[in-house]
SELUM-962780 format. One record per residue: residue number from 0; residue in three letters; chain; x, y, z of N, C-alpha, C in turn. Coordinates in pm, 1 decimal, padded with zeros to 6 digits. Example, Ala and Ser with C-alpha at 12.3 -4.5 7.8 and 13.67 -1.06 7.14 Angstrom:
2
pt n: 0; res: ALA; chain: A; nu: 01319.0; nv: -00569.0; nw: 00780.0; cau: 01230.0; cav: -00450.0; caw: 00780.0; cu: 01320.0; cv: -00330.0; cw: 00780.0
pt n: 1; res: SER; chain: A; nu: 01285.0; nv: -00225.0; nw: 00708.0; cau: 01367.0; cav: -00106.0; caw: 00714.0; cu: 01290.0; cv: 00003.0; cw: 00787.0
***
This chain:
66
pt n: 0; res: UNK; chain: A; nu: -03703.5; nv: 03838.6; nw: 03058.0; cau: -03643.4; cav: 03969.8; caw: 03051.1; cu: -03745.7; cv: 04064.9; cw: 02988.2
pt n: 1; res: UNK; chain: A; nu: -03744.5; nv: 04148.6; nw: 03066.2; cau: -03829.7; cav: 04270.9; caw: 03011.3; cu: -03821.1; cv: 04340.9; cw: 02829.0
pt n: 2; res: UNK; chain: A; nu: -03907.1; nv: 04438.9; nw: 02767.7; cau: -03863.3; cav: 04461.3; caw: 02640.4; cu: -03813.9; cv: 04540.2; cw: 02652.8
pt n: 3; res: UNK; chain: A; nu: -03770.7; nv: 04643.6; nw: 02775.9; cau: -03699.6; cav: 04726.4; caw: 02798.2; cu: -03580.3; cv: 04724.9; cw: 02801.3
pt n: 4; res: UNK; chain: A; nu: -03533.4; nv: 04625.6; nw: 02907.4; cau: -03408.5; cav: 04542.7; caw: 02911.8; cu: -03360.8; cv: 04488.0; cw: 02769.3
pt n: 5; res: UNK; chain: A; nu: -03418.0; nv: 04415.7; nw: 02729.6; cau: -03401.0; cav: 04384.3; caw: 02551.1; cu: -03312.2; cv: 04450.4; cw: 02507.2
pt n: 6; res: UNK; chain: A; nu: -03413.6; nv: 04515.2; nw: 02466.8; cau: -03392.2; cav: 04700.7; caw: 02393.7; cu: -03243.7; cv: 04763.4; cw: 02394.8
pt n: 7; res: UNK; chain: A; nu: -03244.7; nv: 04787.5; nw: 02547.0; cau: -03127.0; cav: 04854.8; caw: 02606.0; cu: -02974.0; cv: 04708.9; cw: 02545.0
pt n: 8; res: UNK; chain: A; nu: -03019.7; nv: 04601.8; nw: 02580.9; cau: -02890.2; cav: 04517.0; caw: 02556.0; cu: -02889.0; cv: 04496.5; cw: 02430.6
pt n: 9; res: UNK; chain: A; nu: -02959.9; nv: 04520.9; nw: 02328.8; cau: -02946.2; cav: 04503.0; caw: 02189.4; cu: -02864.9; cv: 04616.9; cw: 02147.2
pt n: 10; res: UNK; chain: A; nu: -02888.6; nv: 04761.1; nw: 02212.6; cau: -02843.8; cav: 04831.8; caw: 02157.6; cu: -02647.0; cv: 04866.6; cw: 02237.7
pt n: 11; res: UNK; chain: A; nu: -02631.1; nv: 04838.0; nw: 02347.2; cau: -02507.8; cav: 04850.9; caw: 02355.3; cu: -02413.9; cv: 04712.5; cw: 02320.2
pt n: 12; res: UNK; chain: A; nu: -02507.9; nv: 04595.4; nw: 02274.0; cau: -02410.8; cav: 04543.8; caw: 02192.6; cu: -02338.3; cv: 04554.4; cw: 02013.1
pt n: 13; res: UNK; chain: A; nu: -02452.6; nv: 04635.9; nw: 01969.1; cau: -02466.6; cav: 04707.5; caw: 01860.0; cu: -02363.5; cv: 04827.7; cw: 01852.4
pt n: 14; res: UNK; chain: A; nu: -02366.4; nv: 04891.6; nw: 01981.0; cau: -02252.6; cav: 04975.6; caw: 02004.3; cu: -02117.2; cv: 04932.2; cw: 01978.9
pt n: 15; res: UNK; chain: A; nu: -02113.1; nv: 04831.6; nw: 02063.4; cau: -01995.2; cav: 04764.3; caw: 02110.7; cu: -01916.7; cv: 04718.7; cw: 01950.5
pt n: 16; res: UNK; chain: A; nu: -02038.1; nv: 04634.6; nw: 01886.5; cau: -01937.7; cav: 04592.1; caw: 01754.6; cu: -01929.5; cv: 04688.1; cw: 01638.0
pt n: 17; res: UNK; chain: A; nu: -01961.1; nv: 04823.7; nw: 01686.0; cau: -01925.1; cav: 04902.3; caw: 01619.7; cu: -01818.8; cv: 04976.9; cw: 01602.9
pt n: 18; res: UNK; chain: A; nu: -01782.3; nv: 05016.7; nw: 01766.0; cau: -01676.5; cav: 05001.5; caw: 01802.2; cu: -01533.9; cv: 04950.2; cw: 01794.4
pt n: 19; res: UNK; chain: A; nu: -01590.7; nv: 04784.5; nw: 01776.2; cau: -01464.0; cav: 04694.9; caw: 01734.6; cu: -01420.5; cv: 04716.5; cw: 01555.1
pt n: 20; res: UNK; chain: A; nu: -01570.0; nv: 04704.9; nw: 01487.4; cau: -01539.6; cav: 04736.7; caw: 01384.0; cu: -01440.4; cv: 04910.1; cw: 01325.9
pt n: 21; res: UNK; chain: A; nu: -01497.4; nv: 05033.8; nw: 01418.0; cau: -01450.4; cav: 05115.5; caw: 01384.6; cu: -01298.9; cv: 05116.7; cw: 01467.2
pt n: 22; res: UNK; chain: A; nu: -01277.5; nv: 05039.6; nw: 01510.8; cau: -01095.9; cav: 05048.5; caw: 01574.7; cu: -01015.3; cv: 04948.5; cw: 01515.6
pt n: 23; res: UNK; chain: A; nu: -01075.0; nv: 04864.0; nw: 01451.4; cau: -00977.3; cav: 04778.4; caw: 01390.1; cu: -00981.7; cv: 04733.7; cw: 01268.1
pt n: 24; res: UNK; chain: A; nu: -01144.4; nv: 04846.7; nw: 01205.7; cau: -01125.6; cav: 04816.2; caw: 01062.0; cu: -01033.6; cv: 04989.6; cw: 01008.1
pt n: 25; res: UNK; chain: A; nu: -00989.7; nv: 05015.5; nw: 01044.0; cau: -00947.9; cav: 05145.2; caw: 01025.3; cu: -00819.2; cv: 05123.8; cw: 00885.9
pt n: 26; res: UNK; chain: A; nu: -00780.5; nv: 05055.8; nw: 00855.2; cau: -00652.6; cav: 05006.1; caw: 00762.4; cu: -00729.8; cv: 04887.6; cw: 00637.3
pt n: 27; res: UNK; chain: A; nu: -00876.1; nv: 04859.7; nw: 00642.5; cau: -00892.2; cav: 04722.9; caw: 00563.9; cu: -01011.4; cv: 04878.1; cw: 00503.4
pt n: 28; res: UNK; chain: A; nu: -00992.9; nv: 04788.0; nw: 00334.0; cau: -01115.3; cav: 04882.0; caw: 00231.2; cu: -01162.5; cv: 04773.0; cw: 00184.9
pt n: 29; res: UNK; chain: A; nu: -01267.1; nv: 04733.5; nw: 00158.5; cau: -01366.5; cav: 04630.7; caw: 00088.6; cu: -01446.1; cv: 04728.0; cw: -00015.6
pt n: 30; res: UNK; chain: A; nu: -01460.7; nv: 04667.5; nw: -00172.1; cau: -01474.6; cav: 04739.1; caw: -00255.0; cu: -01663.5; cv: 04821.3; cw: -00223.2
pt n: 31; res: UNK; chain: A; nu: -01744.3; nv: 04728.3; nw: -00163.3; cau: -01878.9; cav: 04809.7; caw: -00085.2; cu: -01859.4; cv: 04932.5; cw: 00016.2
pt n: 32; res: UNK; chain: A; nu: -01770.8; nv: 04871.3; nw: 00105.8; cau: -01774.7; cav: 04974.7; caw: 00242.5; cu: -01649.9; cv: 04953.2; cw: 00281.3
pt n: 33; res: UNK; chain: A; nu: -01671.3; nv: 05061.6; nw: 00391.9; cau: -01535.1; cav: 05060.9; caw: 00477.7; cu: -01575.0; cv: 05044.3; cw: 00564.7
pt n: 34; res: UNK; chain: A; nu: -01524.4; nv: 04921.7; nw: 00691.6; cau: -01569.0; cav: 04885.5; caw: 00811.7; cu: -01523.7; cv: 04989.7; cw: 00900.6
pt n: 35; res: UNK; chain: A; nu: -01460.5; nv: 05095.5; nw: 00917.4; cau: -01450.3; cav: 05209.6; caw: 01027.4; cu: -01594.5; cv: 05302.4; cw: 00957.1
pt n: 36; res: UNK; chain: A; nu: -01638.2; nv: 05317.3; nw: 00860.6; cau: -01711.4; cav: 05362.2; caw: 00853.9; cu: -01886.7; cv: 05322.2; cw: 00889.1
pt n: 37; res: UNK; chain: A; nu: -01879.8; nv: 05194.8; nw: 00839.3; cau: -01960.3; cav: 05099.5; caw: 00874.6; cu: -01973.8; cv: 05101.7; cw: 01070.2
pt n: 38; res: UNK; chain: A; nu: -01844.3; nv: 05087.7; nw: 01118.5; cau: -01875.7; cav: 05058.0; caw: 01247.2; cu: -01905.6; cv: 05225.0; cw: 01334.8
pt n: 39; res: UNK; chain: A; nu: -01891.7; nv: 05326.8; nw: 01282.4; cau: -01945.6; cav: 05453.5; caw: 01282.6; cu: -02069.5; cv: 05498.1; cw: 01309.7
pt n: 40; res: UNK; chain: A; nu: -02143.9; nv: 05428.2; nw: 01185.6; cau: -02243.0; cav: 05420.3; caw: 01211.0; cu: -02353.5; cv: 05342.7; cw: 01316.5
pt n: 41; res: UNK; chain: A; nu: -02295.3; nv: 05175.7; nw: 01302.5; cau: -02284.9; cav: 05146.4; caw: 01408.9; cu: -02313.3; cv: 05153.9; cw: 01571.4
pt n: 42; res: UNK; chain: A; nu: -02238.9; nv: 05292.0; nw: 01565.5; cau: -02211.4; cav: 05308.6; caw: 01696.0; cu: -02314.4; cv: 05443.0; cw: 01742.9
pt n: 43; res: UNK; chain: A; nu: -02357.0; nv: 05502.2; nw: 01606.4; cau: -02487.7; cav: 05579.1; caw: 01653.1; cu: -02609.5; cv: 05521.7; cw: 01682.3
pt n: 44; res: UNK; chain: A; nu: -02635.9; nv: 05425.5; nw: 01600.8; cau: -02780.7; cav: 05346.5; caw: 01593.5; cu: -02730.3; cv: 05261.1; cw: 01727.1
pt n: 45; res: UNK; chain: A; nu: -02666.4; nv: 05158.9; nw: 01782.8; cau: -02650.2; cav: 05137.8; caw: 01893.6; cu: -02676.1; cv: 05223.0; cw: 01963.3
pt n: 46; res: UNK; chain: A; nu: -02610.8; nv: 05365.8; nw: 02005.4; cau: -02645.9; cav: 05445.5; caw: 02072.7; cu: -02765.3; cv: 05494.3; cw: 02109.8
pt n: 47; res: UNK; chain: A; nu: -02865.0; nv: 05504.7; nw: 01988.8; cau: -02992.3; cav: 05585.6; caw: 02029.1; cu: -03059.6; cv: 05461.2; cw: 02046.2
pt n: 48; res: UNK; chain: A; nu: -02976.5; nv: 05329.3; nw: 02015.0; cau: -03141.9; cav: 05219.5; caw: 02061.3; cu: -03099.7; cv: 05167.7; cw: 02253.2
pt n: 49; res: UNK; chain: A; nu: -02985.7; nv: 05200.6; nw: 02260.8; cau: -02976.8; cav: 05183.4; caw: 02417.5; cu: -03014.4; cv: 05308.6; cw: 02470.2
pt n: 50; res: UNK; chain: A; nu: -02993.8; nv: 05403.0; nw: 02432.9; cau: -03075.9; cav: 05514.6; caw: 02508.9; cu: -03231.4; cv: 05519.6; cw: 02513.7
pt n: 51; res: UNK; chain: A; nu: -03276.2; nv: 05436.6; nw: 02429.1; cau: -03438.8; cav: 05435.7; caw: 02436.3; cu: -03477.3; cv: 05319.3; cw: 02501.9
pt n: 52; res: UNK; chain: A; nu: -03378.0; nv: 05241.7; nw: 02490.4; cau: -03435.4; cav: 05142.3; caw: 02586.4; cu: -03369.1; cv: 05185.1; cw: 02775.8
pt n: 53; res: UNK; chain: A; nu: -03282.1; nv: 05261.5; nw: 02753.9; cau: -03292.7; cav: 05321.6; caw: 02873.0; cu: -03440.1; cv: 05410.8; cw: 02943.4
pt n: 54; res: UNK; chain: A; nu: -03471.6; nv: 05515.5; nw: 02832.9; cau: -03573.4; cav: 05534.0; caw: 02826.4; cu: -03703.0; cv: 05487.9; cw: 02905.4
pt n: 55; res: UNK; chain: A; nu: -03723.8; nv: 05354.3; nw: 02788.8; cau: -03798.4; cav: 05252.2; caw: 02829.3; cu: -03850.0; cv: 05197.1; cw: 02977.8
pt n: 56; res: UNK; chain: A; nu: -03679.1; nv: 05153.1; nw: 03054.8; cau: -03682.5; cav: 05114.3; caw: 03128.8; cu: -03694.8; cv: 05254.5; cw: 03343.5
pt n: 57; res: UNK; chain: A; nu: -03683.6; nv: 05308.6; nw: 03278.8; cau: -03696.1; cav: 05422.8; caw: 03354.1; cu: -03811.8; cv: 05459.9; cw: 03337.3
pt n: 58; res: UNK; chain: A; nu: -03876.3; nv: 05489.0; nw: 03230.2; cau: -04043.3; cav: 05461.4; caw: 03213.5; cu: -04116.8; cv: 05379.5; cw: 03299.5
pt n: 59; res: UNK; chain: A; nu: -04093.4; nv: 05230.0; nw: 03271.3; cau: -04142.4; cav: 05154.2; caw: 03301.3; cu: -04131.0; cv: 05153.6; cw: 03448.5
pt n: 60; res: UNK; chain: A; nu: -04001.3; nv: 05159.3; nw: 03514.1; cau: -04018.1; cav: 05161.2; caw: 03668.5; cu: -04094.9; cv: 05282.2; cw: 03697.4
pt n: 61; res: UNK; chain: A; nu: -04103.9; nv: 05396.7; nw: 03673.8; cau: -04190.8; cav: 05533.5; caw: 03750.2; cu: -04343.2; cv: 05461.9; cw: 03728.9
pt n: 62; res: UNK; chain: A; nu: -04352.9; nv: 05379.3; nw: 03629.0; cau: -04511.4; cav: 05357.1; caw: 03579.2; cu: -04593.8; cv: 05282.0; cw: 03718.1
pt n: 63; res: UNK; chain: A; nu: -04442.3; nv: 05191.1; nw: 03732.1; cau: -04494.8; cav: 05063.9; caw: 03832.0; cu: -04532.3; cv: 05099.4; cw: 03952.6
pt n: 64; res: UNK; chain: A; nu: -04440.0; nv: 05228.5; nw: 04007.8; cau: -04432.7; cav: 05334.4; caw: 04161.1; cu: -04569.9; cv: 05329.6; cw: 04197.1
pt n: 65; res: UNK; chain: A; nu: -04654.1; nv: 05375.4; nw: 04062.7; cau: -04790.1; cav: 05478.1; caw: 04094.1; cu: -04892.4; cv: 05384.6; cw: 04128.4
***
């Protein structure tokens, strides 16, 4: 698998359990964090690392064209 591909699946699974965390930790407080908040965040850093590995991979194919 490409590092592009990587990239991109690291980051929408990163999404994803951020997600889970921010929808179903929404009612639980742990005296460190709060998992809706935790999974909040989560769900940005997932976000910008699948968009760069989108990036990446759209890069990488125009590179290969030429």
């Amino acid at each position: 698998m490409a590092p592009a591909h990587k990239t991109l699946l690291t980051g929408l699974t990163v999404f994803v359990a951020g997600v889970a965390l921010w929808l179903f930790g929404l009612d639980i407080e742990i005296v460190v964090f709060t998992p809706s908040k935790l999974g909040l965040v989560m769900m940005v850093i997932g976000g910008l690392e699948a968009l760069y590995g989108l990036y990446k991979t759209v890069r990488d194919d125009g590179a290969e064209r030429r």
